[in-house]
C-alpha positions in Angstrom: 1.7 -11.7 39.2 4.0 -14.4 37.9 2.4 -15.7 34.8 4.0 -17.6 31.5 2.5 -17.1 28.1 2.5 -19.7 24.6 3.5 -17.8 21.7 0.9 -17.0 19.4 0.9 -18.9 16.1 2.0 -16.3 13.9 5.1 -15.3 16.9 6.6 -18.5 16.9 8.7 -17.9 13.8 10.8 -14.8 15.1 12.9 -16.5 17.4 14.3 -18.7 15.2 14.9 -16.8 12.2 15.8 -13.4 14.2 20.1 -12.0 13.5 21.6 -8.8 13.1 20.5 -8.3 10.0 16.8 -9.8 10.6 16.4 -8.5 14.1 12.2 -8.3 13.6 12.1 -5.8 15.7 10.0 -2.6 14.6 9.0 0.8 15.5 5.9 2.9 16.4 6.8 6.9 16.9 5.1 9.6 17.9 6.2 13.3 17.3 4.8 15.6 20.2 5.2 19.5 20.1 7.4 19.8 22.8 10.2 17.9 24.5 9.7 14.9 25.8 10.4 15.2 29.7 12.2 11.7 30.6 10.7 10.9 34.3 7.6 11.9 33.2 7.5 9.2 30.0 8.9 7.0 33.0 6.0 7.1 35.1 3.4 6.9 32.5 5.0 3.5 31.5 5.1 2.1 34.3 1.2 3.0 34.7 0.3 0.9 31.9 2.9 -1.2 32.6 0.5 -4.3 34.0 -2.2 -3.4 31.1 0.1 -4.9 29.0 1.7 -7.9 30.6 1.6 -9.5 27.4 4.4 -7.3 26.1 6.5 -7.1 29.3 8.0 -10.5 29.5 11.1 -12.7 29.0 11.2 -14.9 26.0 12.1 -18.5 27.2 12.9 -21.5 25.9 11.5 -24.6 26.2 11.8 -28.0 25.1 9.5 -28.0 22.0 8.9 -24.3 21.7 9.2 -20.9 23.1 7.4 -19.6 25.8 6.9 -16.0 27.5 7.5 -15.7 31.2 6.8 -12.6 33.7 9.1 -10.1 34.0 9.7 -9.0 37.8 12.5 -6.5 36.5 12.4 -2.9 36.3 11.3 -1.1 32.9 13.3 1.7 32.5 12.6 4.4 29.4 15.9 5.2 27.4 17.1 7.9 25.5 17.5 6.7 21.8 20.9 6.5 21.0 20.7 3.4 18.5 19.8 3.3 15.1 16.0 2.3 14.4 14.9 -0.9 14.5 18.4 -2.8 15.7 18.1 -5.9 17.8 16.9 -6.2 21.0 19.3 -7.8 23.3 17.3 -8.7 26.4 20.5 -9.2 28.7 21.1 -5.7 28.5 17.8 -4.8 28.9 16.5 -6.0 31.7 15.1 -9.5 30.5 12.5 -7.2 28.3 11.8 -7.5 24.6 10.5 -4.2 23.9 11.9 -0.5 24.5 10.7 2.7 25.1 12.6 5.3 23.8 12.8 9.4 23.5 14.8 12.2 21.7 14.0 15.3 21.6 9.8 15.3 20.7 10.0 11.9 19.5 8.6 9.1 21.6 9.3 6.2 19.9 8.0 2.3 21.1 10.2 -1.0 19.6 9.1 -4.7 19.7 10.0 -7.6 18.9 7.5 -9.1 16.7 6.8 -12.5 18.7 4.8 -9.6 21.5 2.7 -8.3 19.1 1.5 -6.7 16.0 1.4 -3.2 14.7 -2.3 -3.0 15.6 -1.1 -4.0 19.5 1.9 -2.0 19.4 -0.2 1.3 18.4 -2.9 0.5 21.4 0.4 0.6 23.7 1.7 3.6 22.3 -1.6 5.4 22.1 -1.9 4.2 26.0 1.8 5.6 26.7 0.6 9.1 25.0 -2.5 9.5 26.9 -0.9 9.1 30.4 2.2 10.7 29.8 -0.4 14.3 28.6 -2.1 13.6 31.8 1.0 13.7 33.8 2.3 16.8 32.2 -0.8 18.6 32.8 -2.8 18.7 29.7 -6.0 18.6 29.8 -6.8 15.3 27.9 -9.8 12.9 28.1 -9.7 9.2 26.8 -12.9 9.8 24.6 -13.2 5.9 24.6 -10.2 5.3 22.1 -7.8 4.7 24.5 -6.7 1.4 26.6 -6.9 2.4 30.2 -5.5 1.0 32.9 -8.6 -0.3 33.9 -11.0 -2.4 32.8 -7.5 -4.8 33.8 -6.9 -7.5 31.4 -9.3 -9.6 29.8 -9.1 -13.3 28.4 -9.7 -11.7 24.9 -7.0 -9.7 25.6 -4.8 -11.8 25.5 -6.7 -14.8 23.2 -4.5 -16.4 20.3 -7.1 -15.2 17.2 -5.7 -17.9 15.1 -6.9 -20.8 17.0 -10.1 -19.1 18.0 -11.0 -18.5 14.2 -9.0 -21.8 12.7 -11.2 -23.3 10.4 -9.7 -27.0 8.7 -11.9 -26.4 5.8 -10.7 -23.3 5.1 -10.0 -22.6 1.3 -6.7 -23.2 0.2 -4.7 -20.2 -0.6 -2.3 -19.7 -3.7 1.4 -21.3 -4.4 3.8 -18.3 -5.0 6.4 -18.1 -7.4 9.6 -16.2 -6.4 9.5 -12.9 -6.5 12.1 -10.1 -8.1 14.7 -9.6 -5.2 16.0 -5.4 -4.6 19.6 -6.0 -4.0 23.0 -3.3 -3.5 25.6 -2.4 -1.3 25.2 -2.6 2.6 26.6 0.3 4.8 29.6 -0.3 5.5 29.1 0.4 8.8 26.0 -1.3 9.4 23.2 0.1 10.5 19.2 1.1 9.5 18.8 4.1 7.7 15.2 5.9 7.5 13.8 8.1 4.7 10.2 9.8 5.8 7.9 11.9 3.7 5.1 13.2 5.1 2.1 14.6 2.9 -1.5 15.4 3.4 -3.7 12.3 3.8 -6.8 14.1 2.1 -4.5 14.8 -0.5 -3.2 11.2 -1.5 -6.5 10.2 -0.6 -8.0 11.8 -3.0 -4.9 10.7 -5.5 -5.4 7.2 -4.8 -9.6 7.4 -5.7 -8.8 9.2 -9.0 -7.4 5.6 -9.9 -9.8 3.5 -8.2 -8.0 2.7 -5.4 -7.5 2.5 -2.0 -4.0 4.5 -0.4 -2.8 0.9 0.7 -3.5 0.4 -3.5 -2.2 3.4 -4.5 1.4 3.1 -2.7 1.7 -0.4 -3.6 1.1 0.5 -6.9 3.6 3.1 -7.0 6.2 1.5 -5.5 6.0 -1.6 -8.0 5.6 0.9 -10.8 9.1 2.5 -9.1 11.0 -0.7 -8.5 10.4 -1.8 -12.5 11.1 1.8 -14.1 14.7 2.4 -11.6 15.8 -0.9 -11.7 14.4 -4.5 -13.2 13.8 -2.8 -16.7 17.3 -2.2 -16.8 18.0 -6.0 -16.0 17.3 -9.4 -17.8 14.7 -10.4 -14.8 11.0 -10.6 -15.6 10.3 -12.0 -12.2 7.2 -10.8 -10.7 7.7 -7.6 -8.5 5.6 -8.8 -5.4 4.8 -6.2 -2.0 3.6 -7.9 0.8 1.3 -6.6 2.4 0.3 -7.7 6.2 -3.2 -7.5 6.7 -5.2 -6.9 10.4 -7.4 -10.0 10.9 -9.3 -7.9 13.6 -11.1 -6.0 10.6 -12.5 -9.7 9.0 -12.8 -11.4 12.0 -14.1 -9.6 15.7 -11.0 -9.8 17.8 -9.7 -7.4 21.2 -6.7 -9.5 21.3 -3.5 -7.0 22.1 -1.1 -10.1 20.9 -0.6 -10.9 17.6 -3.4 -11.3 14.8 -2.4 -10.6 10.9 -1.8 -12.3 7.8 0.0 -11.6 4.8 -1.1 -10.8 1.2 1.0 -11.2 -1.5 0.2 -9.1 -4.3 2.3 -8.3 -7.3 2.8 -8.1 -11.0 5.0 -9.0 -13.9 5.3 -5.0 -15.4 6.2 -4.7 -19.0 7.5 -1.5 -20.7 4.2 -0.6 -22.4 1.9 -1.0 -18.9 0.5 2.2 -17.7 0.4 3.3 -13.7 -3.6 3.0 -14.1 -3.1 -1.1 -15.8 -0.9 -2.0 -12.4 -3.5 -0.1 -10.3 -6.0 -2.1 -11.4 -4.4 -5.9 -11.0 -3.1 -4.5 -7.6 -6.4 -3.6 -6.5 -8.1 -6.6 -7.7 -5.5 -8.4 -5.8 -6.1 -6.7 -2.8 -9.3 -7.0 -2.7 -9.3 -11.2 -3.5 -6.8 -11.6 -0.6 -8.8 -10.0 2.1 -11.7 -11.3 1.7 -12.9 -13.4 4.7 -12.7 -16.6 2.8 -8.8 -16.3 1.5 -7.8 -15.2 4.8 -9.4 -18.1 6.7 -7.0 -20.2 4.3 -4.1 -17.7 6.0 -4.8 -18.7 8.9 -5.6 -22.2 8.5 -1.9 -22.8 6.6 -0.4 -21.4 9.7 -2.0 -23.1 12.2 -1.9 -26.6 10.4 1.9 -26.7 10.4 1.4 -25.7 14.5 -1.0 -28.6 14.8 1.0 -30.7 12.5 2.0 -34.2 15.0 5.4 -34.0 14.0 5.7 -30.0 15.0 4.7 -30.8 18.4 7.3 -33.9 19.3 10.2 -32.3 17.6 12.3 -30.4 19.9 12.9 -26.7 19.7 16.4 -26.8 19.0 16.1 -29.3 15.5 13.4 -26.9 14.9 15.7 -23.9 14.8 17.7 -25.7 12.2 14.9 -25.8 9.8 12.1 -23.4 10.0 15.1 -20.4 8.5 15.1 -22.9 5.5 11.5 -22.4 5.5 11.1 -18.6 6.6 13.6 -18.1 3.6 11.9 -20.8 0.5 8.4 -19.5 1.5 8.5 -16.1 3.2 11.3 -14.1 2.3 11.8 -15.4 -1.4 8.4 -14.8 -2.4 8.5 -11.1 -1.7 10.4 -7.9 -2.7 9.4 -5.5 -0.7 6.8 -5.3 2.5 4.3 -2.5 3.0 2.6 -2.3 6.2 -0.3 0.5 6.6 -1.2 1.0 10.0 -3.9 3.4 8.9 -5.9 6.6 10.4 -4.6 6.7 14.0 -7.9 7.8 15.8 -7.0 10.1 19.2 -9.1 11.8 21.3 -10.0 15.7 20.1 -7.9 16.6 23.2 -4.9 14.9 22.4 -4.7 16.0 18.6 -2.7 19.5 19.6 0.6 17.6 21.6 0.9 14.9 18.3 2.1 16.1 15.1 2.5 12.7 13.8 2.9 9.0 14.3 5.6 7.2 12.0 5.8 3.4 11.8 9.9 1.8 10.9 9.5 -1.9 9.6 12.8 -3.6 10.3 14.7 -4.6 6.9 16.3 -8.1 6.3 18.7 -9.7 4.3 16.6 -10.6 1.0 14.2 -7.2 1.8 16.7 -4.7 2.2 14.2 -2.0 1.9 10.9 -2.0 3.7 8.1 0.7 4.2 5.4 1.5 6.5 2.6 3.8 6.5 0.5 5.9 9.2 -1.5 9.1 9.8 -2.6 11.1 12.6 -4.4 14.4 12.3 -4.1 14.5 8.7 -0.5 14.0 8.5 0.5 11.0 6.6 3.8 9.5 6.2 5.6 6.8 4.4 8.3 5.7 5.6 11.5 3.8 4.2 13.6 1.8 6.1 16.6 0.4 4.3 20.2 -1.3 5.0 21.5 -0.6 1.4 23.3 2.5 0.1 21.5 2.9 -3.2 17.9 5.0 -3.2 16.9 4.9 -6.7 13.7 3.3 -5.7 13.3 5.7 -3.2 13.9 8.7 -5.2 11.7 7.2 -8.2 9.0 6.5 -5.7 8.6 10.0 -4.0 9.1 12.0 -7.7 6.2 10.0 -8.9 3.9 11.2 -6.4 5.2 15.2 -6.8 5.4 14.8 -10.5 2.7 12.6 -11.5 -0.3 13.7 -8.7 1.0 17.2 -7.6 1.5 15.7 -3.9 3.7 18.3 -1.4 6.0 15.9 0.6 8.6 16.8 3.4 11.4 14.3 3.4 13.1 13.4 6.7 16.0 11.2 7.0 18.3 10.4 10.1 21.7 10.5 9.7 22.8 6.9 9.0 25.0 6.8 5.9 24.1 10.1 5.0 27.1 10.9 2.9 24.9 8.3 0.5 21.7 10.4 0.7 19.3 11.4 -1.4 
């Protein structure tokens, strides 16, 4: 079916402020118990393949903005030979913007950001899982929590959630100041390099309630806590150490849409040397919980989709508009942030799937003023955080994971690929 697709309001952006070293492109994993059997991963792609023609499609451009077209080209599964998280260059790969990869037990699903968010990408991934199971054999059932291949595709599957739930009188949200900035050496080769510790969810659950928290608290927390006692103590900067944190609008506001739907919270802190682990708990918290309310996030949205419905956005042609909107990606997104943590939560599977997935990892694409980003997931009571970073130094790193052994007795298992590893921890 040919069909052509508007960019969602939060996936305009990407296209114009996408490089090398920005390539907003990310990665959902899974780790299976055995190897992964290539023709097999194939065929169970190509099942869901028209479930999701949201995702498989060529970006276009037109004359005031982008546009998604159908993609009449064969998908075809890869073995990963890249490093994580590297642009997606859709001349040599077939028109698409997404991949599908595999090494060894790994199964590992990249997108560009303008197809969708993490919440759509894991719907796709758990969809991948389930048939590819089924095709080996196993004896797996969807137990409702999986995106078949049919019901077929829906008008709320594909709805743009930020126009459906834009609201003019929205609240207005707050300015930002500019935010402490993690800087150090690039590889000299350059390339993503990915630091994973997995842990028992009960177990940092259970850490993050003995402060009051949530684990999206606790680990935001920790990590400003981390960035002030390895580094900005150390330098004549009291800017504030702000985490971004995207936020799943489908929680606040009843949405199916596979596309995107998130907004961002920008919570941080300016530490001193006498503020205890428990005082930035508490502002974080407090923060999180004023910037997802309903309210605050209808402001999100309604920023967003102003400056789409904006007169002079829609005359203005696409290529003046690649001129400026990095200038504003840069002055109000990417200088008003240190660091971005993105929790994709609890993956729920079926019972039967459980015994083939040991876990599900999520990479969140670095860029030139975030240098280090980290994601969080869990399945089966395996969670793990995840650092993706384009810099040699790992004293935040280190800091971050000692703090959770030392200070709340958690047991992690650190993974790392092999990118700069002569740098390693």
């Amino acid at each position: 079916m040919n069909r052509w697709y508007k960019l969602d309001n939060a996936a305009k952006i990407f296209p114009s402020v996408t490089s090398t070293k920005n390539s907003s492109v990310y990665r959902v994993s899974a780790l299976l118990n055995e190897d992964v059997d290539r023709d097999i991963l194939q065929k169970a792609v190509e099942h869901v393949y028209d479930r999701y023609p949201m995702m498989f499609v060529r970006l276009r451009r037109g004359v005031f903005w982008n546009y998604f077209d159908s993609n009449i080209n064969k998908f075809i599964v890869e073995e990963e030979k890249d490093y994580p998280c590297s642009d997606i260059n859709p001349r040599n790969n077939n028109g698409y913007m997404i991949k599908v990869l595999y090494y060894k037990r790994k199964i590992s699903v990249e997108l560009f950001h303008s197809l969708t968010d993490g919440g759509g990408a894991l719907e796709l991934l758990k969809s991948v899982l389930y048939y590819y199971l089924y095709f080996c054999g196993k004896p797996v059932d969807d137990e409702n929590r999986i995106t078949l291949i049919t019901p077929p595709v829906s008008p709320a599957d594909i709805e743009d959630g930020f126009l459906h739930y834009y609201n003019h009188h929205a609240m207005k949200t707050d300015a930002q100041d500019k935010a402490y900035t993690i800087k150090g050496n690039l590889f000299e080769c350059y390339g993503v390099n990915v630091i994973s510790g997995t842990m028992s969810a009960t177990d940092i659950n259970n850490a993050a309630k003995s402060y009051g928290t949530t684990i999206t608290g606790y680990v935001t927390s920790a990590l400003i806590y981390s960035i002030y006692h390895s580094r900005q103590k150390y330098e004549n900067n009291n800017s504030p150490i702000v985490v971004t944190i995207p936020v799943n609008l489908r929680k606040a506001f009843p949405s199916k849409t596979l596309r995107n739907f998130f907004a961002t919270a920008n919570v941080g802190t300016v530490l001193t040397p006498a503020m205890t682990f428990q005082e930035v708990v508490d502002t974080v918290s407090n923060e999180i919980k004023r910037q997802t309310k309903r309210e605050y996030l209808e402001g999100l949205i309604a920023n967003n989709v102003k400056i789409e419905k904006n007169f002079a956005a829609k005359i203005v042609p696409l290529f003046i508009k690649n001129i400026f909107m990095p200038m504003g990606f840069a002055v109000w997104g990417e200088n008003k942030k240190t660091i971005t943590v993105s929790n994709l939560g609890n993956v729920l599977l079926p019972e039967s799937m459980k015994p083939y997935v040991k876990g599900i990892e999520v990479d969140l694409y670095p860029t030139q003023k975030s240098p280090v980003n980290c994601g969080i997931c869990s399945v089966n009571n395996n969670l793990a955080i995840t650092f993706v970073r384009t810099i040699e130094e790992t004293d935040v790193i280190r800091y971050f994971y000692s703090f959770l052994a030392e200070n709340d007795n958690l047991e992690i298992t650190i993974q790392t690929n092999d990118w700069g590893q002569h740098n390693e921890m």
